[in-house]
N, C-alpha and C positions, 0 to 999 in steps of 0.2 A: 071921225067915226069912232065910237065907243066901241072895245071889243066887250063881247057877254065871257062872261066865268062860265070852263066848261062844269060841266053835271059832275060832284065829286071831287072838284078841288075848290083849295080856298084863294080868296082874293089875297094881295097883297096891303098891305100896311098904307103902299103907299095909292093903294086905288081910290079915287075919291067918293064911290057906290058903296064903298063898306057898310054893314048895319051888323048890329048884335044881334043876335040871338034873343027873342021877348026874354025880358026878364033881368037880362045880363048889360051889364057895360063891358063897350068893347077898352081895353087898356094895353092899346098898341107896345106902349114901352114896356109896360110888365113884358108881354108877351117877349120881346126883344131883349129882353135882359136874361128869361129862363130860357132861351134859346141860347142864348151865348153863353150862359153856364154850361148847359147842356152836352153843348159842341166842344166844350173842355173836357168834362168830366168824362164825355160818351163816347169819345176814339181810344179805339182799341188799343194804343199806346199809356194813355193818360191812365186808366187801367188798370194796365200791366205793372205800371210803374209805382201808383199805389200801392197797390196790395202785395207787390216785393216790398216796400217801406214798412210794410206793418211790424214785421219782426223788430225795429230800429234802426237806424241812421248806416246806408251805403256809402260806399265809395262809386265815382263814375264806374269805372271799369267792373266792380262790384255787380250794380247795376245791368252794365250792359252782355256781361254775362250773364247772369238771369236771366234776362228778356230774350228768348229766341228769336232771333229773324230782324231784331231791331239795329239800325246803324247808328254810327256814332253824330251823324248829323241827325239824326231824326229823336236821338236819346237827347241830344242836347237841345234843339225844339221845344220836346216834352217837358222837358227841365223847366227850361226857359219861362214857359207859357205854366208849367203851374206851381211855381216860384213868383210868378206876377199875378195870380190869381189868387196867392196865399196859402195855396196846398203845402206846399213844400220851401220848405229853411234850407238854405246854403252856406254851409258854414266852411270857411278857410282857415287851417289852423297852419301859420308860417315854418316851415321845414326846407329843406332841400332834398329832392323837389313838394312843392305846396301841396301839403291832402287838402283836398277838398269831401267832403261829406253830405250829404242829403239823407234829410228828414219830414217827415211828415209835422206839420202844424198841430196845432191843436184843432183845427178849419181841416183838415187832409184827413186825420184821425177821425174827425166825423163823419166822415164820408165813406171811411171804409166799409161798415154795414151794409148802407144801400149799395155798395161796388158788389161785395160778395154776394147780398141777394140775389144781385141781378146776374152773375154770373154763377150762382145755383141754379135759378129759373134755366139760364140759358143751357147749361150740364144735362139738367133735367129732361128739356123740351128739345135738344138738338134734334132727335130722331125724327118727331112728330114735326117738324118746320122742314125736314129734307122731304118729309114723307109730301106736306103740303107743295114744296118746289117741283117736285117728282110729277105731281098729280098735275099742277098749272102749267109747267112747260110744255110737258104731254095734251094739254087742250091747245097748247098757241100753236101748235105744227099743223093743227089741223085746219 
């Protein structure tokens, strides 16, 4: 038994009824590829952690004091994940004990733009998105 896609959401990738849109091809792996930039770029962390970089190249701890609220496992995750993504350079320079330092790419540095846009928009609209919450929570109780 075939399940139907409900009214308003989309199929999955891997459902075999998928159709494009007239006009369009559908390009599943594009689709999955700006998805998983996306989900780097677009936590709230990844973020943070940017556009602290913008100034130039931190120290861990540097770092994790700027970032309110963030722990040291979830700093080094961040790290981790967009250090393999290409955002961010890791650089050890041999001491007692080793600094280590973080910087943005020239790939990271690109990015900062669309990061601050989008946390302008967000600045801008917080009020009007609470306003919208306020309004739809207030319909579901009823």
């Amino acid at each position: 038994m075939t399940a139907l896609a409900q009214e308003g959401t989309f199929s999955s990738a891997s459902s075999p009824d998928v159709t494009a849109p007239a006009g369009r091809q559908a390009d599943h792996t594009a689709c999955r590829a700006v998805n998983d930039v996306l989900s780097r770029v677009g936590d709230k962390w990844s973020m943070r952690v940017v556009m602290n970089l913008d100034g130039g190249s931190l120290r861990f701890n540097e770092l994790r004091r700027a970032i309110d609220g963030i722990s040291q496992r979830m700093l080094t995750r961040t790290l981790r994940g967009l250090e393999r993504d290409g955002l961010v350079n890791r650089t050890v320079t041999p001491s007692i004990p080793p600094r280590v330092d973080y910087a943005l790419t020239a790939l990271g540095q690109s990015l900062r733009e669309p990061v601050q846009a989008l946390g302008d928009w967000a600045m801008a609209n917080r009020a009007a998105v609470e306003d919208a919450r306020t309004t739809f929570d207030a319909g579901c109780d009823e």
